[in-house]
TITISE-115053 format. One record per residue: x, y, z of N, C-alpha, C, O in turn. Coordinates in pm, whole numbers. Example, Ala and Ser with C-alpha at 12.3 -4.5 7.8 and 13.67 -1.06 7.14 Angstrom:
BEGIN
+--------+--------+--------+--------+--------+--------+--------+--------+--------+--------+--------+--------+
|    npx |    npy |    npz |   capx |   capy |   capz |    cpx |    cpy |    cpz |    opx |    opy |    opz |
+--------+--------+--------+--------+--------+--------+--------+--------+--------+--------+--------+--------+
|   1319 |   -569 |    780 |   1230 |   -450 |    780 |   1320 |   -330 |    780 |   1424 |   -332 |    846 |
|   1285 |   -225 |    708 |   1367 |   -106 |    714 |   1290 |      3 |    787 |   1341 |    114 |    804 |
+--------+--------+--------+--------+--------+--------+--------+--------+--------+--------+--------+--------+
END
This chain:
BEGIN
+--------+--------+--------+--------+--------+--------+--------+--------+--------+--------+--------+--------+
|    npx |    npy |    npz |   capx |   capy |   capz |    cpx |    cpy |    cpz |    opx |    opy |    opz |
+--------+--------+--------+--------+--------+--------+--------+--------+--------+--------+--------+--------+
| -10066 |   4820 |   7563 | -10163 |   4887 |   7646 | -10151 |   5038 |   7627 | -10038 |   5088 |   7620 |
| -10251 |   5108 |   7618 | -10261 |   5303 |   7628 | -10295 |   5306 |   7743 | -10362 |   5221 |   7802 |
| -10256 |   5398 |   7782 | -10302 |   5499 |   7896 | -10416 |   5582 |   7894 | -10400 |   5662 |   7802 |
| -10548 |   5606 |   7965 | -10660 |   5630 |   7904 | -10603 |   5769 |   7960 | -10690 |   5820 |   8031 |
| -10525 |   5822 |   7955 | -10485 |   5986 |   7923 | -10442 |   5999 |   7842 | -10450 |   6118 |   7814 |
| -10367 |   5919 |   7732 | -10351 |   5932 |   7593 | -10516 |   5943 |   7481 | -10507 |   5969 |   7360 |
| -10596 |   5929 |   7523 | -10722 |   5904 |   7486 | -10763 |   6037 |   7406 | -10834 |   6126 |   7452 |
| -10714 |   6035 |   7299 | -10757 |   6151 |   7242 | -10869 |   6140 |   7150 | -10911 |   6027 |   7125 |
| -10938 |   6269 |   7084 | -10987 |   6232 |   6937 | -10953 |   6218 |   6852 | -10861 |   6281 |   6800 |
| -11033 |   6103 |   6792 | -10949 |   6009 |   6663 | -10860 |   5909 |   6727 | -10770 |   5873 |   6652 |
| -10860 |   5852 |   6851 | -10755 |   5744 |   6876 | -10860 |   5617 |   6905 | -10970 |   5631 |   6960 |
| -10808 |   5502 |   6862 | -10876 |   5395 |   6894 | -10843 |   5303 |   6988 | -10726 |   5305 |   7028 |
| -10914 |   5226 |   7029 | -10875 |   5102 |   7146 | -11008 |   5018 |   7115 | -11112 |   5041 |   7052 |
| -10954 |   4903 |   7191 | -11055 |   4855 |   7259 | -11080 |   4834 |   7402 | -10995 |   4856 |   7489 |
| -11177 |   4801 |   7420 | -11242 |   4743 |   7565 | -11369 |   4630 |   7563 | -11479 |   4654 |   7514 |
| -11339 |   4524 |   7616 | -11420 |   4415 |   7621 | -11451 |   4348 |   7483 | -11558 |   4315 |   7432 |
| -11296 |   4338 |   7429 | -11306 |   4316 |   7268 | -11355 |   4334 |   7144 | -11323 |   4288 |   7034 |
| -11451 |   4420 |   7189 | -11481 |   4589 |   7069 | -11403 |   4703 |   7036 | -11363 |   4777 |   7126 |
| -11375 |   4727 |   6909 | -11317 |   4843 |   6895 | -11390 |   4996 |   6920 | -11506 |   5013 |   6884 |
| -11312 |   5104 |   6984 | -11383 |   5185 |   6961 | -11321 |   5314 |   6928 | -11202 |   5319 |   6960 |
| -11384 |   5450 |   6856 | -11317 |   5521 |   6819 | -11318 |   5677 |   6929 | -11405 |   5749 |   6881 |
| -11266 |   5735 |   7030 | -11242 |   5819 |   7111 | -11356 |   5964 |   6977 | -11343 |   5988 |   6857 |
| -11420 |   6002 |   7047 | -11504 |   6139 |   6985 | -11466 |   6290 |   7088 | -11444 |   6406 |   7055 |
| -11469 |   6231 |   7200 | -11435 |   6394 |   7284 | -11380 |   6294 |   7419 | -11426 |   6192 |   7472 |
| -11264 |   6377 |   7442 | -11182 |   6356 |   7590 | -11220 |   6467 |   7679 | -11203 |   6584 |   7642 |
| -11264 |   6442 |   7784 | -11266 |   6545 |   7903 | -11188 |   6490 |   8017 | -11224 |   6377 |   8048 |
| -11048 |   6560 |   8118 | -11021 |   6526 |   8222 | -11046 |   6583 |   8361 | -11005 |   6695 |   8392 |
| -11126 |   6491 |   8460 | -11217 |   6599 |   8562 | -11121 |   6580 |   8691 | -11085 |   6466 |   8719 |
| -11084 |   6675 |   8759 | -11013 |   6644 |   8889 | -11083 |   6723 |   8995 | -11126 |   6834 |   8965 |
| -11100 |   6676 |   9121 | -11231 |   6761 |   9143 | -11184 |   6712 |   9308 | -11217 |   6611 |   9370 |
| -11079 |   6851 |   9356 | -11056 |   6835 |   9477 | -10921 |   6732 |   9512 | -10811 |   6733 |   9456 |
| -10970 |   6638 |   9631 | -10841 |   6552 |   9657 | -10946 |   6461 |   9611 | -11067 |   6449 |   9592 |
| -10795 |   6383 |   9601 | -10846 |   6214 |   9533 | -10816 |   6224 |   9411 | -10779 |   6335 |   9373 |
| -10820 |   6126 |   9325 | -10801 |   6073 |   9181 | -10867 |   6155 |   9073 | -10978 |   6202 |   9099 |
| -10814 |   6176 |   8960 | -10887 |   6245 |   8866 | -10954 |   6111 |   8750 | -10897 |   6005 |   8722 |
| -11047 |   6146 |   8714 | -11148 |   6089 |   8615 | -11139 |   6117 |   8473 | -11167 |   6230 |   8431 |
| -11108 |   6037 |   8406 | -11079 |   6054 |   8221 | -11230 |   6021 |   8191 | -11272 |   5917 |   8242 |
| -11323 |   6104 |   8108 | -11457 |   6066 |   8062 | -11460 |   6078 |   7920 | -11427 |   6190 |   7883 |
| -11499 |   5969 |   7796 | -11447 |   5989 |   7687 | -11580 |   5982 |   7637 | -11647 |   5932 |   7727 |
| -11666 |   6011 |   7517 | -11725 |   5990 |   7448 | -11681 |   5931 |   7308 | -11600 |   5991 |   7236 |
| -11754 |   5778 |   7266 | -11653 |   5674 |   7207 | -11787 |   5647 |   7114 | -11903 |   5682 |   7131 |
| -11734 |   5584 |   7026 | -11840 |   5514 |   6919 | -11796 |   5404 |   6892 | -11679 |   5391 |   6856 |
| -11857 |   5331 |   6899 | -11842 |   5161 |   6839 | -11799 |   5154 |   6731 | -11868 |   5225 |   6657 |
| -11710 |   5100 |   6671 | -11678 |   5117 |   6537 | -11769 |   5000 |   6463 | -11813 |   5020 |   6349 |
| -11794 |   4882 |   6531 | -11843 |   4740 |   6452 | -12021 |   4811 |   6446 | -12085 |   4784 |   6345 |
| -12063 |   4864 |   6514 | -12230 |   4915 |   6531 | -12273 |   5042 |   6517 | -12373 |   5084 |   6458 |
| -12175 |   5109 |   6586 | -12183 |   5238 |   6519 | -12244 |   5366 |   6628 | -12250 |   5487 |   6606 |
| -12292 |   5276 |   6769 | -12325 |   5324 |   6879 | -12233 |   5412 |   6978 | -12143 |   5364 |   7047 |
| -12277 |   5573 |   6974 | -12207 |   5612 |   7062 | -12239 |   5596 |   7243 | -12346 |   5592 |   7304 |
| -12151 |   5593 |   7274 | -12133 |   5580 |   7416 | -12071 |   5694 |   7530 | -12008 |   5789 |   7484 |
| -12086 |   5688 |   7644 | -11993 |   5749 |   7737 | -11951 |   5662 |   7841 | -12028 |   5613 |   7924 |
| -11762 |   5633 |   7834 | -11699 |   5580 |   7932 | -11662 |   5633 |   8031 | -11619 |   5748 |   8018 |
| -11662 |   5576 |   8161 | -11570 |   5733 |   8246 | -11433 |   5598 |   8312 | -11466 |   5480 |   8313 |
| -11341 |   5625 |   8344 | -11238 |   5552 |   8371 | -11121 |   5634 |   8477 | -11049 |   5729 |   8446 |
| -11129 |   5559 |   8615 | -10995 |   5626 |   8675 | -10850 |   5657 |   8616 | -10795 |   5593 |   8527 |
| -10815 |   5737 |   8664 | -10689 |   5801 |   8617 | -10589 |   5689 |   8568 | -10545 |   5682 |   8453 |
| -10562 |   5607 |   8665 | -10467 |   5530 |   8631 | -10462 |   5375 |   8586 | -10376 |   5289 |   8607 |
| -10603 |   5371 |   8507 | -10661 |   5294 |   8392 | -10572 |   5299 |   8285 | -10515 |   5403 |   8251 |
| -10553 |   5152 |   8212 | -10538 |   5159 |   8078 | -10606 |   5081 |   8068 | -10651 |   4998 |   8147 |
| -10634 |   5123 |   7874 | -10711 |   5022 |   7773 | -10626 |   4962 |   7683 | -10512 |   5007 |   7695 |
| -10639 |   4846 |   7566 | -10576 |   4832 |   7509 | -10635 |   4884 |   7381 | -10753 |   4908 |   7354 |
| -10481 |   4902 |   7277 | -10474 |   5001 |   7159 | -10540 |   4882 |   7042 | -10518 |   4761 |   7046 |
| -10609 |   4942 |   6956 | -10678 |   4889 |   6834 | -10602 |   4905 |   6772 | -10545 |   5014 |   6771 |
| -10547 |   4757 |   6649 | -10502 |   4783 |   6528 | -10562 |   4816 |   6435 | -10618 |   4737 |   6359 |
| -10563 |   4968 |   6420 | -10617 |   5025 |   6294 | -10511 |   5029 |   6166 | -10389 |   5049 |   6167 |
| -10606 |   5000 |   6050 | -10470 |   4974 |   5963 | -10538 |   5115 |   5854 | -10657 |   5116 |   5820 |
| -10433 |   5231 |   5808 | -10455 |   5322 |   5722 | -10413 |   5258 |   5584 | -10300 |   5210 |   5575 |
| -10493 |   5255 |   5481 | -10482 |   5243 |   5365 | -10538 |   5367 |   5237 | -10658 |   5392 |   5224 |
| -10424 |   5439 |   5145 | -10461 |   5518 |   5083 | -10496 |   5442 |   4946 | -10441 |   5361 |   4873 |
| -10645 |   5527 |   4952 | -10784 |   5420 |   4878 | -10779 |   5522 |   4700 | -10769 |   5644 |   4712 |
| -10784 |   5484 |   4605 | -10853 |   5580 |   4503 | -11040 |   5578 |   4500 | -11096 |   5474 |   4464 |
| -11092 |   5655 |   4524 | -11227 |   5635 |   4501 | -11262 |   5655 |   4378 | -11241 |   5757 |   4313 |
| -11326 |   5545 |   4337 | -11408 |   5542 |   4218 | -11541 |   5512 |   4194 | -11554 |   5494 |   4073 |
| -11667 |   5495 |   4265 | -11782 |   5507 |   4214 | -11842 |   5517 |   4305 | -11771 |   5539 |   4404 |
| -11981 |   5510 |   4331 | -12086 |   5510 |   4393 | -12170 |   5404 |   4361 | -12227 |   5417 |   4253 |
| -12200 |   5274 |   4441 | -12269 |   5161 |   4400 | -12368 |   5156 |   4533 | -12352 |   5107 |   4645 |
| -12501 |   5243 |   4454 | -12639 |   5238 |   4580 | -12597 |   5276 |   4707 | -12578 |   5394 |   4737 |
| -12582 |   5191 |   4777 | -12557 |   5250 |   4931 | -12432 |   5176 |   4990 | -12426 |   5127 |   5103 |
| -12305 |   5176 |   4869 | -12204 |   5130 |   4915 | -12083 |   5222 |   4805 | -12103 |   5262 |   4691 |
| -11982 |   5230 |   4875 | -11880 |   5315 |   4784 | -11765 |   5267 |   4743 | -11673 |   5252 |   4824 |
| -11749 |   5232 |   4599 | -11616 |   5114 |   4573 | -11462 |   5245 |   4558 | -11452 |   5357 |   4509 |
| -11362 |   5144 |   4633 | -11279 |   5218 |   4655 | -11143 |   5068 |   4576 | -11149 |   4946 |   4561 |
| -11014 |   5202 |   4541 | -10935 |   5081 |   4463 | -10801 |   5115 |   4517 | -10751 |   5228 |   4518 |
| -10735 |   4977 |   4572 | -10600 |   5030 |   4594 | -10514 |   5066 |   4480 | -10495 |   4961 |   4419 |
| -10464 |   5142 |   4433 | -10378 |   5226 |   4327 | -10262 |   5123 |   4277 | -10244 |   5102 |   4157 |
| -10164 |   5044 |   4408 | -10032 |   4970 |   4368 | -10132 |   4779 |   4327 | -10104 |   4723 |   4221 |
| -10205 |   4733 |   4397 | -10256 |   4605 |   4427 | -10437 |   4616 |   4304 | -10497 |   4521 |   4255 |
| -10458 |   4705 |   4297 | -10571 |   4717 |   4190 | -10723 |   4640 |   4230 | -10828 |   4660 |   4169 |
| -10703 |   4537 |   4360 | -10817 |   4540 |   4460 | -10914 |   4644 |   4469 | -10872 |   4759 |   4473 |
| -11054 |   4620 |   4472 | -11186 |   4702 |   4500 | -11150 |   4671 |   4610 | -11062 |   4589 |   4638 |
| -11257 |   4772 |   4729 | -11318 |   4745 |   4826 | -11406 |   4812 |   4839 | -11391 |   4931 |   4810 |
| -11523 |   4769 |   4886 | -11665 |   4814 |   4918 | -11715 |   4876 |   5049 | -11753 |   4798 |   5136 |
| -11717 |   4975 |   5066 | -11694 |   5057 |   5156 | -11834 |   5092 |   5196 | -11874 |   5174 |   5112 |
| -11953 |   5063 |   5308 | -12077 |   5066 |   5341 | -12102 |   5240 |   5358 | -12013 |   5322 |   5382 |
| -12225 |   5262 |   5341 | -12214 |   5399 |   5398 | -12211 |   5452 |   5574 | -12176 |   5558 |   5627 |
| -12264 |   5328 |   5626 | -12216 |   5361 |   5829 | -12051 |   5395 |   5809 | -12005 |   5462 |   5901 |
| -11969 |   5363 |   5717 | -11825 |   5368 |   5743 | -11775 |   5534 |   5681 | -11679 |   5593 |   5730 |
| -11837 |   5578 |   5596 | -11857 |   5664 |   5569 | -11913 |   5796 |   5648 | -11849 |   5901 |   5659 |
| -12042 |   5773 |   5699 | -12097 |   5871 |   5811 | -12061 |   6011 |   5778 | -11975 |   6074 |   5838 |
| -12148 |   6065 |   5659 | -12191 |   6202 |   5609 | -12066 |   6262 |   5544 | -12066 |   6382 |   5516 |
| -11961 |   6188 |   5519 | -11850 |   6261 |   5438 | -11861 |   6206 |   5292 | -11755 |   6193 |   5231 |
| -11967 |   6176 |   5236 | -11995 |   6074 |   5076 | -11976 |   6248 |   4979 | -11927 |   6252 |   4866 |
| -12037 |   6402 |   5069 | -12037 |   6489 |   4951 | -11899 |   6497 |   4925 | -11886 |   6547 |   4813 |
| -11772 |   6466 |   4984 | -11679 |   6490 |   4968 | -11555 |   6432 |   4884 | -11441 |   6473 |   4860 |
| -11644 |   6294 |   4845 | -11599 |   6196 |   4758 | -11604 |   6247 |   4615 | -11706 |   6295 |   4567 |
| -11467 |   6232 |   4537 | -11512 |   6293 |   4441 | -11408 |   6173 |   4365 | -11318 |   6114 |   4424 |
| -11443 |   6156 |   4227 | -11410 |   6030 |   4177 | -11271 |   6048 |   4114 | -11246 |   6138 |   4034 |
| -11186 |   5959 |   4154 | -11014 |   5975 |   4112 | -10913 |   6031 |   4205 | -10791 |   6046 |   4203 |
| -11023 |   6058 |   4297 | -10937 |   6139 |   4413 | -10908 |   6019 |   4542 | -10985 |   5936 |   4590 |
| -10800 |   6040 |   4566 | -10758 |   5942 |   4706 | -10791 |   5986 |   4872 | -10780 |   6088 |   4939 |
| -10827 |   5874 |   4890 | -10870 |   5880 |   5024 | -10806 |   5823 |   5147 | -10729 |   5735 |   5110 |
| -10804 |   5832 |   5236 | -10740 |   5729 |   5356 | -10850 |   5651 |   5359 | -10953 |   5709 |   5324 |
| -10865 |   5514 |   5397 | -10977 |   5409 |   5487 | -10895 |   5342 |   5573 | -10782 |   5292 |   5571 |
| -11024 |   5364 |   5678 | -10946 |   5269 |   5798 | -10943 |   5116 |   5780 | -10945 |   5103 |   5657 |
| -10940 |   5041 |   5813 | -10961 |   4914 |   5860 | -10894 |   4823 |   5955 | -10775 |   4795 |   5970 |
| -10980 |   4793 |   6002 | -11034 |   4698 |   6123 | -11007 |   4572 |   6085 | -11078 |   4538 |   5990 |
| -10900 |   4455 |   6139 | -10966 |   4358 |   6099 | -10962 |   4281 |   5913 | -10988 |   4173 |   5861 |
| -10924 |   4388 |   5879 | -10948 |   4362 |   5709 | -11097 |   4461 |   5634 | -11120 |   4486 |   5516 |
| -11174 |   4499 |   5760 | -11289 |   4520 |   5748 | -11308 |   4664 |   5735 | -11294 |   4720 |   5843 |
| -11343 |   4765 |   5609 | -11323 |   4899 |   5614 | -11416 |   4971 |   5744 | -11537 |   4951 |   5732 |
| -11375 |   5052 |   5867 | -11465 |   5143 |   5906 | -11459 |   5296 |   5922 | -11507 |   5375 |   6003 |
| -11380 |   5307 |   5815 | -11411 |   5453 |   5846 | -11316 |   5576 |   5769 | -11206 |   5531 |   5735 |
| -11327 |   5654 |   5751 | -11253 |   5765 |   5603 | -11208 |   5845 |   5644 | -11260 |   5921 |   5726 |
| -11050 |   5856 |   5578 | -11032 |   5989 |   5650 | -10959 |   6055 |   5542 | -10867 |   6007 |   5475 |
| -11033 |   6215 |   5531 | -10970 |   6290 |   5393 | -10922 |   6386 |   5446 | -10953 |   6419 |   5560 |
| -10835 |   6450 |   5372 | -10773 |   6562 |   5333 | -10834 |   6686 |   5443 | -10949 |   6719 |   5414 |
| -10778 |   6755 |   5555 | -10877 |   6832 |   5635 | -10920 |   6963 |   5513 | -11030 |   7014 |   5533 |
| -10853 |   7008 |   5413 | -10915 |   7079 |   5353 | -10960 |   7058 |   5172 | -10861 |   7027 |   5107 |
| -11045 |   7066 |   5116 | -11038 |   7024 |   4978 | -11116 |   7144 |   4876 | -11210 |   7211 |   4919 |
| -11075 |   7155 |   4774 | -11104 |   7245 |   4670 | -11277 |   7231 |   4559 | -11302 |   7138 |   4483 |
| -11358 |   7339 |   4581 | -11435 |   7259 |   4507 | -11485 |   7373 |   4414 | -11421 |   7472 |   4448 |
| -11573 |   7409 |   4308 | -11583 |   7509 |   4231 | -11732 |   7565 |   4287 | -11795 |   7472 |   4338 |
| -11765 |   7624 |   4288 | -11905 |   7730 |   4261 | -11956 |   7708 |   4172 | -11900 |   7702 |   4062 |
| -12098 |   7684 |   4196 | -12196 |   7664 |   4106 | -12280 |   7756 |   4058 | -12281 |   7805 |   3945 |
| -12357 |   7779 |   4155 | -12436 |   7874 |   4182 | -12434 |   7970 |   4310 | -12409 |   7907 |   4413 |
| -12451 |   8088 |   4327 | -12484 |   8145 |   4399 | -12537 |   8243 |   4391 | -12552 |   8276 |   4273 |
| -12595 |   8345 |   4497 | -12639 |   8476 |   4507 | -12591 |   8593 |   4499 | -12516 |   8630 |   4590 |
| -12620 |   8677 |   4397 | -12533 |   8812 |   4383 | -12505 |   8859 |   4476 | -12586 |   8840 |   4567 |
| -12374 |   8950 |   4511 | -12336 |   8979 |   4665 | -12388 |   9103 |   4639 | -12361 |   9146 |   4528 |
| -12478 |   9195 |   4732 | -12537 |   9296 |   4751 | -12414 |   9364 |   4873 | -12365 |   9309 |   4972 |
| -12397 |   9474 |   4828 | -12289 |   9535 |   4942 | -12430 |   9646 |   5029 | -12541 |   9683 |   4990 |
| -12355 |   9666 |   5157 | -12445 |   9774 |   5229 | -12401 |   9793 |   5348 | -12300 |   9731 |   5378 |
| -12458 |   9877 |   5441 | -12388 |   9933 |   5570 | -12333 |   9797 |   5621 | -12377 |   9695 |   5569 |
| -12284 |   9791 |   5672 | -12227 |   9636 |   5748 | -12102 |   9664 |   5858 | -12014 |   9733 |   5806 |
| -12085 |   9641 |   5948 | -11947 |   9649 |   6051 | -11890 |   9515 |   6088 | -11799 |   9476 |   6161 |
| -11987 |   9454 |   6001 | -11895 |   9281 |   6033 | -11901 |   9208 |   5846 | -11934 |   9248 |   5735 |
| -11854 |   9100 |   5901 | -11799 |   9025 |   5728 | -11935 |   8963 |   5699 | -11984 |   8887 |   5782 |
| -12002 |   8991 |   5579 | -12109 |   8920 |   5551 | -12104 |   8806 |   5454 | -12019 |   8801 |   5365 |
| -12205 |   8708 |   5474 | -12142 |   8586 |   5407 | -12310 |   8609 |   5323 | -12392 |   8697 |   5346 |
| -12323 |   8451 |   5185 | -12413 |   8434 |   5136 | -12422 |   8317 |   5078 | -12320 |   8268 |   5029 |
| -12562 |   8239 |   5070 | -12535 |   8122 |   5031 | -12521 |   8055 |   4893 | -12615 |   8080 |   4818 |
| -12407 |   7961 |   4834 | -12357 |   7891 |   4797 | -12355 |   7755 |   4733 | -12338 |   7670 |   4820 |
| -12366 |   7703 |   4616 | -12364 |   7565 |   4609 | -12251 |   7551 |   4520 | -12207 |   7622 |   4430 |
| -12201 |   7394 |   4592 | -12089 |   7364 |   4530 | -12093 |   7254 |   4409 | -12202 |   7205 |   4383 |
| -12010 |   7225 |   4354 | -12054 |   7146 |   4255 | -12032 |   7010 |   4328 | -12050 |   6914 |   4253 |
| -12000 |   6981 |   4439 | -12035 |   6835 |   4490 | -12152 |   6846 |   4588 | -12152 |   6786 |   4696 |
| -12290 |   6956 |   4530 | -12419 |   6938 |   4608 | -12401 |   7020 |   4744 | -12512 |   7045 |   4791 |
| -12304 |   7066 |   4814 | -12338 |   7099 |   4919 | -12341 |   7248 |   4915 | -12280 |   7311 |   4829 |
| -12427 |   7317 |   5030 | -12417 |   7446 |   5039 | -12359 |   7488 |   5175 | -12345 |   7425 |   5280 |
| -12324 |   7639 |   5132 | -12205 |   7672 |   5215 | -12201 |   7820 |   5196 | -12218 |   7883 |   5091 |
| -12173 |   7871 |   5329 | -12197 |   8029 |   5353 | -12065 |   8067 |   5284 | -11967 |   8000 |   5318 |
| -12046 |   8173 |   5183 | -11902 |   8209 |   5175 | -11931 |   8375 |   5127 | -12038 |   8419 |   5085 |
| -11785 |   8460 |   5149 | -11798 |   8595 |   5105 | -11892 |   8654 |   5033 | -11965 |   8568 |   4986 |
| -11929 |   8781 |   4996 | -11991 |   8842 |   4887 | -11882 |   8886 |   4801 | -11915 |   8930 |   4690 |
| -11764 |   8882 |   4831 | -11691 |   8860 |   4691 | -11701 |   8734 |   4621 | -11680 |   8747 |   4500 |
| -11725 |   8622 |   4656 | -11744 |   8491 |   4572 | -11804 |   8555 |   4457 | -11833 |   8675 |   4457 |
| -11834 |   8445 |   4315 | -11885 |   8443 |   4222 | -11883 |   8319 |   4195 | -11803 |   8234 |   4236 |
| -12033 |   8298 |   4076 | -12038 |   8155 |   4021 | -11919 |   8124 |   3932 | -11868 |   8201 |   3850 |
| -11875 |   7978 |   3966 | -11697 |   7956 |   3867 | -11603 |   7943 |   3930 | -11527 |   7855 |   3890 |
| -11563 |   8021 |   4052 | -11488 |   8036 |   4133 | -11413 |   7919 |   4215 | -11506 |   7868 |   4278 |
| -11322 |   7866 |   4241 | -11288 |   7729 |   4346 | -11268 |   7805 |   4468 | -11189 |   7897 |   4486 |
| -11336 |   7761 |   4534 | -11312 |   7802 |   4703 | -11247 |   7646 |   4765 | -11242 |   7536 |   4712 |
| -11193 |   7703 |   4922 | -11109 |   7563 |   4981 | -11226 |   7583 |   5071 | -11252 |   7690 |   5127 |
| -11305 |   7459 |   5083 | -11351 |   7391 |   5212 | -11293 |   7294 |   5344 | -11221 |   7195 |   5325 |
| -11328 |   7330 |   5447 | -11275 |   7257 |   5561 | -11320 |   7143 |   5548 | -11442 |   7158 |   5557 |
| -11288 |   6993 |   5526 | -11387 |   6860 |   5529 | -11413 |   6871 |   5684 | -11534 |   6851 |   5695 |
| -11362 |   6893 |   5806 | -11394 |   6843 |   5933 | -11540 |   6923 |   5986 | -11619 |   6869 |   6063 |
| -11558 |   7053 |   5932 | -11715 |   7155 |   5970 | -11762 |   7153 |   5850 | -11884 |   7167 |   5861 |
| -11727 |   7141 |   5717 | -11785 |   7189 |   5591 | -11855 |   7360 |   5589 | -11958 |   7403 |   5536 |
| -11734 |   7438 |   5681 | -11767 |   7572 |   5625 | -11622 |   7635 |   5537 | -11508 |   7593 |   5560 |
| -11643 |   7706 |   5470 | -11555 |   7807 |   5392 | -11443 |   7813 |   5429 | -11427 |   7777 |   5546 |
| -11355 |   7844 |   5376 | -11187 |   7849 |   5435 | -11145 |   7943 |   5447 | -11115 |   8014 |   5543 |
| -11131 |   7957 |   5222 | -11077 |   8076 |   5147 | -11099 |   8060 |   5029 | -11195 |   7989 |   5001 |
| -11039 |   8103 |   4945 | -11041 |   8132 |   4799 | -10918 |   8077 |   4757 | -10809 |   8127 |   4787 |
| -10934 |   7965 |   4680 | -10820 |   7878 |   4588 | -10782 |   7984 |   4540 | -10858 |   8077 |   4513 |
| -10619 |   7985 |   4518 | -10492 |   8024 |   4427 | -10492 |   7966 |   4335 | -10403 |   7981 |   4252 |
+--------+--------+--------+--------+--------+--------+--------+--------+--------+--------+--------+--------+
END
């Protein structure tokens, strides 16, 4: 059993024999009387977010999430095959399990996947990763009293505000959790 004050983001449980994955914890205490844990949760099997609210001295029970470090290797339509490295097993990884982190997939590179069950739901990479400059916009210098940024494409498609010192060629570190700028690879 957890304690729904352990209820953080990124922690899982279930309730009413669904798994679900914790998105934002708020704890409200409001005067005398009991304080209120209110979580915003997503279904992991559907994909539906929700809001629970639960007295203080509630528990839920904990989901066996199982972490497996995945090699990614391709892109198949609207599913992403992933290979365990020691066991040489595919697994087919849907894109709901994925949920907008696919620019970040880059092929040969290892990943965490969750799974549920046996059942992959969900990825978890590296909070920061390296990617090169493609293109961008000449940095124009001029009066300025704050840091000016300009836009960016990376060579895994995405764009991204970064310095006017950048140049095309360059590897910058991206944050995977906001997908803005970090710094400038060493």
């Amino acid at each position: 059993m957890l304690a729904v004050q352990d209820l953080r983001a990124g922690t899982f449980f279930k309730l009413d024999g669904q798994p679900f994955a914790v998105l934002k914890y708020e704890h409200i205490k409001m005067g005398r009387g009991s304080a209120t844990i209110k979580v915003k949760v997503r279904n992991v099997k559907t994909g539906a977010v929700l809001e629970k609210s639960f007295i203080n001295s509630a528990s839920v029970e904990s989901a066996n999430i199982e972490r497996v470090q995945l090699q990614f290797l391709y892109r198949d339509g609207s599913s992403f095959v992933f290979m365990n490295p020691i066991t040489f097993d595919q697994i087919e990884v849907g894109r709901g399990a994925i949920s907008g982190q696919e620019a970040y997939l880059v092929e040969g590179e290892k990943a965490g996947v969750l799974l549920y069950e046996g059942d992959p739901i969900g990825l978890e990479l590296p909070p920061k990763m390296k990617f090169k400059v493609v293109e961008c916009d000449p940095g124009v210098r001029g009066d300025s009293a704050t840091n000016l940024f300009k836009s960016a494409k990376l060579e895994n498609g995405m764009a991204v505000k970064v310095p006017l010192f950048i140049k095309e060629q360059e590897v910058v570190v991206v944050d995977t959790r906001t997908g803005e700028y970090v710094e400038r690879a060493k």
